[in-house]
C-alpha positions in Angstrom: 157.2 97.2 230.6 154.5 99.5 229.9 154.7 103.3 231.9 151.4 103.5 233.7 149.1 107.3 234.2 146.9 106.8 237.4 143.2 107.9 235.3 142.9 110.5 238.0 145.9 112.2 237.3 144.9 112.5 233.9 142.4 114.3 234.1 143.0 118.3 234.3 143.3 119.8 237.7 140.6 122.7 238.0 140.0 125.8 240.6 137.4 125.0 243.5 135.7 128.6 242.7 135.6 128.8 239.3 136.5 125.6 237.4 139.3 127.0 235.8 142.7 125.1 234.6 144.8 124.9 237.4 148.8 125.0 237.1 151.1 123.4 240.1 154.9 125.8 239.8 156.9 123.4 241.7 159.8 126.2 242.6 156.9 128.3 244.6 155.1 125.0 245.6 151.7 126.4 245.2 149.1 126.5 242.4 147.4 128.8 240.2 144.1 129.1 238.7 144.6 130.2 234.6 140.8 131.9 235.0 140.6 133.8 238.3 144.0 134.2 239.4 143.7 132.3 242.7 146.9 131.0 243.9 146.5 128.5 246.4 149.1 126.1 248.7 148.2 122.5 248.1 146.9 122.5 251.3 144.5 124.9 250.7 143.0 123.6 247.4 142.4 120.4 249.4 140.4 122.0 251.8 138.6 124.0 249.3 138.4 120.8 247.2 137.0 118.7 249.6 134.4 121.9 250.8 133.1 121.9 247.4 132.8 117.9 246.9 130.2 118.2 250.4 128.0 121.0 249.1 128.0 119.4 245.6 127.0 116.1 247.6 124.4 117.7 249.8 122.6 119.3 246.7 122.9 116.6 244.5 119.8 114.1 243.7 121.7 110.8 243.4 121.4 109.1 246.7 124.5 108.4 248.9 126.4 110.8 246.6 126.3 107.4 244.0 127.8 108.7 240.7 125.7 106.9 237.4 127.1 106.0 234.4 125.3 108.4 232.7 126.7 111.2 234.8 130.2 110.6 232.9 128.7 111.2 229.5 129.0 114.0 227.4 125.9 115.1 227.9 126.4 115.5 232.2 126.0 119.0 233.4 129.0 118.2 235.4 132.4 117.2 233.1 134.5 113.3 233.6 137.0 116.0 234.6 135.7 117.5 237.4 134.3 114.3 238.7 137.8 112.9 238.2 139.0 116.1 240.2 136.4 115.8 243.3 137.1 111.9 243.9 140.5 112.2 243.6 140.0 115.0 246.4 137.5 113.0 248.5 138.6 109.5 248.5 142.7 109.6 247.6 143.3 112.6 249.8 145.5 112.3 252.8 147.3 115.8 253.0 144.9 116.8 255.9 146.0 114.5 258.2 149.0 112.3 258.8 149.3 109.3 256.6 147.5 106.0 258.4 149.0 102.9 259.4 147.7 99.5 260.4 149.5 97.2 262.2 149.8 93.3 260.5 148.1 91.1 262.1 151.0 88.4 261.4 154.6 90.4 262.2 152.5 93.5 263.7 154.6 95.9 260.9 152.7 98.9 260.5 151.8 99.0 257.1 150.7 102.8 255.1 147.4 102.2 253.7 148.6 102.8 250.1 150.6 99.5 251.1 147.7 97.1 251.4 145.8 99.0 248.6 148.9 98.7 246.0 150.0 94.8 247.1 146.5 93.6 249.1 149.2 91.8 251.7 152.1 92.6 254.1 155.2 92.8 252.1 157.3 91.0 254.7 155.1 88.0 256.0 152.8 88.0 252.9 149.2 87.9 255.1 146.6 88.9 253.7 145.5 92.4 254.9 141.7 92.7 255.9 139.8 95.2 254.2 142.5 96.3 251.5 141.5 96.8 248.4 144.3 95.1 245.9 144.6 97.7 242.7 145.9 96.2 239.4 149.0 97.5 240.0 151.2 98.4 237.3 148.2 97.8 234.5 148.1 101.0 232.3 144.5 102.6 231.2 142.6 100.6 228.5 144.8 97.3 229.9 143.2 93.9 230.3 143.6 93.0 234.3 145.2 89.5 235.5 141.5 89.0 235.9 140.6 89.7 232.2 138.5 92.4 232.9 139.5 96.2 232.2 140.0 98.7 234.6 137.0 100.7 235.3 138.0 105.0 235.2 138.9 105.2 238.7 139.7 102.3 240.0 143.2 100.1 239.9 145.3 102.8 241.6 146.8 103.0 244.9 146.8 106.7 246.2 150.6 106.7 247.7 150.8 107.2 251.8 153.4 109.8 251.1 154.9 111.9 248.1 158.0 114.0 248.1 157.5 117.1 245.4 160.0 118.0 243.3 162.0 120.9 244.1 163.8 121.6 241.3 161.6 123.0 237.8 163.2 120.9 234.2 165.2 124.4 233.6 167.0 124.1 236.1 167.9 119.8 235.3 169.0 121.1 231.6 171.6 124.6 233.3 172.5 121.7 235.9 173.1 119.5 233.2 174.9 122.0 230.7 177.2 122.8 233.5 177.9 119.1 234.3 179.3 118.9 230.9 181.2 121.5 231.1 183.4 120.0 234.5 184.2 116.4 233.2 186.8 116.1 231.3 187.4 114.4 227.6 183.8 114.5 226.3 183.7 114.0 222.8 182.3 116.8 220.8 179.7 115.1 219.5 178.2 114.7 222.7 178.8 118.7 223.3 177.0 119.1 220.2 174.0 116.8 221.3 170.3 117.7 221.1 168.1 117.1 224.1 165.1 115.2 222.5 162.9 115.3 226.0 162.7 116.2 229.7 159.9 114.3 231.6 158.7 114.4 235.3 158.5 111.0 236.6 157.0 109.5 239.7 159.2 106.7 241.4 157.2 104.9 243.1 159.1 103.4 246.2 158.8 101.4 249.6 159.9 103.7 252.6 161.1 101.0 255.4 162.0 101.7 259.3 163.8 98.7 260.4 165.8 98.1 263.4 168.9 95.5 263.3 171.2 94.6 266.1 173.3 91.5 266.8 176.6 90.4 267.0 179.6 90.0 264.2 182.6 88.9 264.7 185.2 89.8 261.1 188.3 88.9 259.5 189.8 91.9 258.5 193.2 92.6 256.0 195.1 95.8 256.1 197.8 96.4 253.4 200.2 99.2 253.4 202.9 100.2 251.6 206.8 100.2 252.8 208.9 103.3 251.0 212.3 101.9 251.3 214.9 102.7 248.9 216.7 98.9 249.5 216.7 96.7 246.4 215.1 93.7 247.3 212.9 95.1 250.0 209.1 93.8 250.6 207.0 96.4 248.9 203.9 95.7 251.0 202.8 95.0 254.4 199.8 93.1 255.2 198.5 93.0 258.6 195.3 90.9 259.7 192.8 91.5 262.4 190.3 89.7 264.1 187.6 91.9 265.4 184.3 91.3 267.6 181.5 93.3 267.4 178.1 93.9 268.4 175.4 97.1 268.5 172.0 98.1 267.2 171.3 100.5 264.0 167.9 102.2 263.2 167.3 103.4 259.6 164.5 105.4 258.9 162.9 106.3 255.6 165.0 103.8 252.9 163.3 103.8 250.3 163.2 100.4 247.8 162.7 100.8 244.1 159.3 99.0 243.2 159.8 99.5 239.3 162.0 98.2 236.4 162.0 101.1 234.4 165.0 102.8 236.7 167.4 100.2 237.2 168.6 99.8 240.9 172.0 101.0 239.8 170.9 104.5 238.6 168.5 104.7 242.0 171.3 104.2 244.0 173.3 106.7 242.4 170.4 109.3 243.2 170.4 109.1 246.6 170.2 110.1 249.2 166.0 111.0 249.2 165.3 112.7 251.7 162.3 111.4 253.9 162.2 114.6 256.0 160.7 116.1 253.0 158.0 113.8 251.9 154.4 114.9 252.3 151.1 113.3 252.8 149.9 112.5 249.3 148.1 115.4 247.5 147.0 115.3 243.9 147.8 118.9 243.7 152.2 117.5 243.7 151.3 115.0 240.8 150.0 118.0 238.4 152.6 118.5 236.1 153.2 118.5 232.4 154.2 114.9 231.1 154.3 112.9 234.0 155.0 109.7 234.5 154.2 107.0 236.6 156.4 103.5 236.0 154.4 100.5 236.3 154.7 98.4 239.6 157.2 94.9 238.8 156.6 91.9 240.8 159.1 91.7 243.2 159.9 90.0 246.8 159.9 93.4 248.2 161.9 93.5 251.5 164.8 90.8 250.5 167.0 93.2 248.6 166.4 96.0 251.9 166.7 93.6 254.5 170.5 92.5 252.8 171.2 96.3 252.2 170.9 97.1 256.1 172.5 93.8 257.0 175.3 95.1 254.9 175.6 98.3 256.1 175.5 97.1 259.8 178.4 95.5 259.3 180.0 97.9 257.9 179.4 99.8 261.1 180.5 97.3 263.3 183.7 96.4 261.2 184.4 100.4 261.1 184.6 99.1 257.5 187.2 102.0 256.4 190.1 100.9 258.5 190.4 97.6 256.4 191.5 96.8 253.1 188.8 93.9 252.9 187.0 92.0 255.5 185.0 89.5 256.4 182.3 88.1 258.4 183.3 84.8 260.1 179.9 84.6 262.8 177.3 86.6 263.3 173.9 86.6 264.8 171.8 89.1 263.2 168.1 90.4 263.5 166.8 92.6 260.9 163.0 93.9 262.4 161.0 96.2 260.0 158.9 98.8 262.1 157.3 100.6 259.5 156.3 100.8 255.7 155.1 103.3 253.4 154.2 103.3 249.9 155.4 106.4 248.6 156.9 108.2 245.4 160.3 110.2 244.5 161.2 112.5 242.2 163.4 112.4 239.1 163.7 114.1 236.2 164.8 112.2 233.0 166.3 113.6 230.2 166.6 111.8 226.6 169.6 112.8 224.9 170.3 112.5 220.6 174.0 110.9 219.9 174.4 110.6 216.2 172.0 107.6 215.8 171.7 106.4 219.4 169.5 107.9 222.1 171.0 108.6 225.5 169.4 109.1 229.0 170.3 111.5 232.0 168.8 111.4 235.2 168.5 113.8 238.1 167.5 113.6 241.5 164.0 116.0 242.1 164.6 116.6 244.9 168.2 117.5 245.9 169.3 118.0 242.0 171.8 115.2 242.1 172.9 114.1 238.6 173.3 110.5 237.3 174.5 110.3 233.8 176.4 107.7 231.5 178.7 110.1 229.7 180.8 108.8 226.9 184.2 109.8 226.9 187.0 110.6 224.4 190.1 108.1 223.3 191.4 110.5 221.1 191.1 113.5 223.7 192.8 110.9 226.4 195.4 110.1 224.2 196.2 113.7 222.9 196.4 114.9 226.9 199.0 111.9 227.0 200.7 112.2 224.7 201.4 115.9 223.9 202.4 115.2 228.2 204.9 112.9 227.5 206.6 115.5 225.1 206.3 118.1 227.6 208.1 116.3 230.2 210.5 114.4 228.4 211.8 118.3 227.2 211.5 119.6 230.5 213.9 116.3 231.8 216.1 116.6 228.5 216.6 120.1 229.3 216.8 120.2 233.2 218.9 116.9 233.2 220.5 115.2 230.0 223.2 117.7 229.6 224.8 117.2 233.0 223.7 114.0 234.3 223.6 111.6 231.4 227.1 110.8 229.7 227.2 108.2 227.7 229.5 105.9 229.1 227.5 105.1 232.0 224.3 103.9 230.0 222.8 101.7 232.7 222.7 105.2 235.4 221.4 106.6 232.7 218.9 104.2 231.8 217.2 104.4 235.3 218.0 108.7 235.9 215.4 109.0 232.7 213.1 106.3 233.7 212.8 107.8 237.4 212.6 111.1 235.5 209.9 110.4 233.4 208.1 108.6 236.2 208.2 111.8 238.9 207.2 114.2 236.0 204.2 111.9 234.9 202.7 111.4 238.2 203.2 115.2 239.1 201.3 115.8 235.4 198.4 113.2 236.1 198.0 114.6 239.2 196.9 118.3 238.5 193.4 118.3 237.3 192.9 121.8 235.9 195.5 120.6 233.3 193.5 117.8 232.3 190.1 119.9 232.1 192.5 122.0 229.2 191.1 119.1 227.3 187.3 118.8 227.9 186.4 121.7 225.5 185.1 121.9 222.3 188.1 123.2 220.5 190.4 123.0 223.5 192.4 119.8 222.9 193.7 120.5 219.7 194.6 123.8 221.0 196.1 122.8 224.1 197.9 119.5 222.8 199.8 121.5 220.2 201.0 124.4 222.9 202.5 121.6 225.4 204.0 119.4 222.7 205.4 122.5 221.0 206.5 123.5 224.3 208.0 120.2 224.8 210.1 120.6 221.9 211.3 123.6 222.6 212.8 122.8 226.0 214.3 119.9 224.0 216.0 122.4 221.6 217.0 124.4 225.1 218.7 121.3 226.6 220.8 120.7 222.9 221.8 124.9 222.8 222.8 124.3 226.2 225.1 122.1 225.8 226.6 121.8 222.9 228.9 119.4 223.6 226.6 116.9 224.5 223.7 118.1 222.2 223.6 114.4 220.8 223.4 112.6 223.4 220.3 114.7 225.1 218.4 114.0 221.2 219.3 110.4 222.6 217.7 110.8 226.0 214.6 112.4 224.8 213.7 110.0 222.2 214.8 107.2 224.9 212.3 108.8 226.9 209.3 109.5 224.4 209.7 106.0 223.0 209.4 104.8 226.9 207.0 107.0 227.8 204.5 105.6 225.0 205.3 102.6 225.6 204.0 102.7 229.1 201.1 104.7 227.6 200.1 102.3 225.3 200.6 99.0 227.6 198.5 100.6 230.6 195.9 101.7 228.2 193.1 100.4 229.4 193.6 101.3 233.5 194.6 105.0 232.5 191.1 105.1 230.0 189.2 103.5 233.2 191.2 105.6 235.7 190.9 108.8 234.0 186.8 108.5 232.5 185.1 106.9 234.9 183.3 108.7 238.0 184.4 105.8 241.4 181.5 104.9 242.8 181.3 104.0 246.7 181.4 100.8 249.0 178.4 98.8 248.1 178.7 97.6 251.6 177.8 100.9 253.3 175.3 102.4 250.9 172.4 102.1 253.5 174.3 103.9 256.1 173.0 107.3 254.7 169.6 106.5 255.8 171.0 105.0 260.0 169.0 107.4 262.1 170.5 106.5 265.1 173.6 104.1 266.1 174.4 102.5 269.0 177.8 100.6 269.7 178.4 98.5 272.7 181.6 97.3 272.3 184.2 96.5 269.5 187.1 94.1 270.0 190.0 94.4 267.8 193.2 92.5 268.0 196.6 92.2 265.5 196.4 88.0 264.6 199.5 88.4 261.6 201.8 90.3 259.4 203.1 89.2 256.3 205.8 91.3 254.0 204.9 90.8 250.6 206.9 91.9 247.4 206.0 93.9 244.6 204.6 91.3 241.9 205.3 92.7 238.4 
């Protein structure tokens, strides 16, 4: 799939008074003529813009302000760029006024007008929209249309209804990035060491929906929880069921649904939440920076995956998802009404990253600076933290306990006094996370590994001295316990690697809750149907 430049973005943005090259700083939201010094809010250059399209109208001899073909030629006294400039001012313009919005004549959504201009139809009902005019879409410049025929200069793009700018310049994605890095833990160096091949601007363009649901659910709902009992034998686990009946009404406002293949919906989700408070009627003057891009538009049944997002979500509500374990919906009857839709587009930066031979990517929110980023991690710095733990501990419990605790005609107590030992001290390890960031440096694990391992030897030498008497049978407890102890390491591999690299990522079911406006509950029913004691399955 082919990235796609609207022509009249392409063309240089230039000052109303003088004609010079005009630069848009997106951390003072306001642009700058390279020629006069005029600084203007984007606002203000429309006015100006659209001032100096009338009096360039009014004097011009072409009648009804008709632009010839041979005014685009070289030879024109006026440049391709500045005709570019005052028709993208004129006719694609919408930051004077509040974006429009017809009603369908079919579902009577009210639909932005870069809706019917991008799709030509109502994205819900699929009518036909009077007097849109269809673009080509995702066709890039130079591209044969569906029709066969190219794309004239200007035409084949849909001006979005709304625009949120980006808020954040690309120095600030790469410090943001940088000090990303620095917080995870067990990157490998090579990523430390990586080059950053590009940073580009990109335009997402999105559907903004306002949809009201309401209805009724009634769930099946599981709770487990754990019994702490010291009885051998005991259930480990109680599982309690519910069934619960529901019913309310949720509005969301603003959720936006990603109308491009080029950002997979995983990594949009991860970016959010965009804020629609933000967006702006569409202005030329947000879309003029350096190396943007615009993805093209995919084919898509538009509303399905929002209308299942805020079904979800509403039943999360209703369910108060969070009290169960899992849950289910047994009956329900549901209305999902969309209100409103806007073609818009979101910010994000992307960054393309140089690993050895294979080219990595990095994403961040352009608006609220939130990251979304792939990162490799290290098995040998995972392993080292590990291990050179499991020496640490198992001197700490040779020294603290062999010598007193563990004689060696009672090898069963002491069997279990070292296994519950190293348990305790390898929970309380994996639990402090500044220890675990000791690893996440350049030079650090190396470092770090050989101070808690030596360290861990040296209580084990400590327990021996201290007890002379028994100085063989605490070299027999500690090697008990680092052979158990890497044993466990080894055989829960794969679940520490997972537990330890990977970022958790939240309830599918509720990610449209950050866009509910307003909630209303009228009642919620819950009652205890069962409880079962179940036993720790090893």
């Amino acid at each position: 799939m082919k990235t796609s430049i609207p022509p009249n973005l392409t063309e240089k943005l230039l000052c109303p008074y003088c004609s010079g090259e005009l630069s848009y700083r997106i951390s003072r939201r306001e642009i700058s003529c390279s020629s006069c010094g005029m600084k203007l809010s984007p606002e203000e250059y429309e006015a100006a813009a659209a001032a100096k399209a009338r009096r360039e109208r009014s004097s011009s001899s072409f009648s009804s302000g008709a632009i010839s073909a041979a005014s685009l030629s070289p030879s024109s006294s006026q440049s391709s760029s500045s005709v570019a400039n005052l028709k993208a001012s004129e006719a694609d313009n919408r930051s004077s006024n509040a974006p429009d919005y017809v009603p369908c004549a079919h579902c009577r959504l009210l639909l932005g007008r870069g809706v019917g201009d991008l799709l030509g139809e109502c994205p819900v009902c699929h009518e036909k929209i009077i007097g849109a005019k269809k673009s080509s879409g995702g066709v890039s410049p130079g591209e044969e249309s569906p029709a066969g025929e190219s794309s004239p200069e200007n035409s084949g793009f849909a001006a979005p209804d709304l625009i949120v700018p980006f808020a954040n310049e690309k120095e600030f994605f790469i410090q943001e990035f940088r000090k990303y890095l620095k917080a995870l833990e067990f990157v490998p160096d090579s990523f430390l060491e990586s080059s950053i091949e590009s940073v580009r601007a990109f335009y997402i363009p999105v559907f903004l929906y306002d949809a009201e649901i309401s209805g009724e659910v009634s769930f099946h709902g599981k709770v487990l929880s754990e019994i702490k009992t010291a009885t051998r034998g005991s259930p480990n686990f109680k599982q309690e069921e519910f069934e619960t009946d529901a019913a309310g009404s949720q509005l969301y406002s603003a959720s936006p649904e990603n109308l491009t293949r080029e950002l997979s919906d995983d990594i949009f989700r991860n970016l959010e939440p965009f804020d629609g408070k933000g967006a702006r009627p569409w202005s030329r003057v947000y879309a003029a920076i350096p190396d943007l891009t615009i993805p093209a538009i995919a084919e898509a049944d538009h509303f399905e995956h929002s209308r299942r997002r805020f079904k979800n979500a509403f039943e999360y509500f209703l369910a108060e998802g969070g009290f169960f374990s899992c849950f289910r919906a047994t009956q329900e009857q549901v209305s999902v009404i969309p209100r409103k839709v806007s073609y818009a587009w979101l910010p994000v930066w992307v960054m393309e990253i140089k690993q050895g031979g294979e080219r990595m990517l990095c994403y961040m929110n352009g608006q609220t600076g939130k990251l979304e980023a792939d990162i490799p991690f290290s098995d040998a710095k995972i392993r080292g933290w590990l291990f050179s733990g499991v020496f640490l501990l198992t001197g700490v419990a040779a020294w603290l306990w062999a010598p007193r605790y563990m004689p060696l005609s009672n090898i069963t107590e002491s069997s279990v006094m070292g296994a519950l030992c190293m348990g305790i001290l390898m929970l309380i390890y994996a639990r402090i996370s500044p220890v675990r960031r000791l690893f996440s440096g350049k030079k650090s694990p190396r470092i770090t590994g050989s101070l808690m391992a030596a360290a861990g030897v040296a209580f084990m030498v400590a327990g021996c001295i201290s007890s002379e008497r028994y100085y063989w049978r605490t070299t027999l407890f500690a090697l008990a316990m680092i052979a158990g102890g890497s044993f466990a390491v080894l055989v829960l591999w794969d679940g520490i690697k997972k537990r330890l690299a990977r970022k958790p990522r939240r309830d599918p079911r509720n990610e449209g809750s950050m866009y509910a406006a307003e909630s209303h509950l009228r009642y919620r029913n819950r009652r205890k149907t069962g409880e079962k004691l179940l036993h720790r399955i090893t």
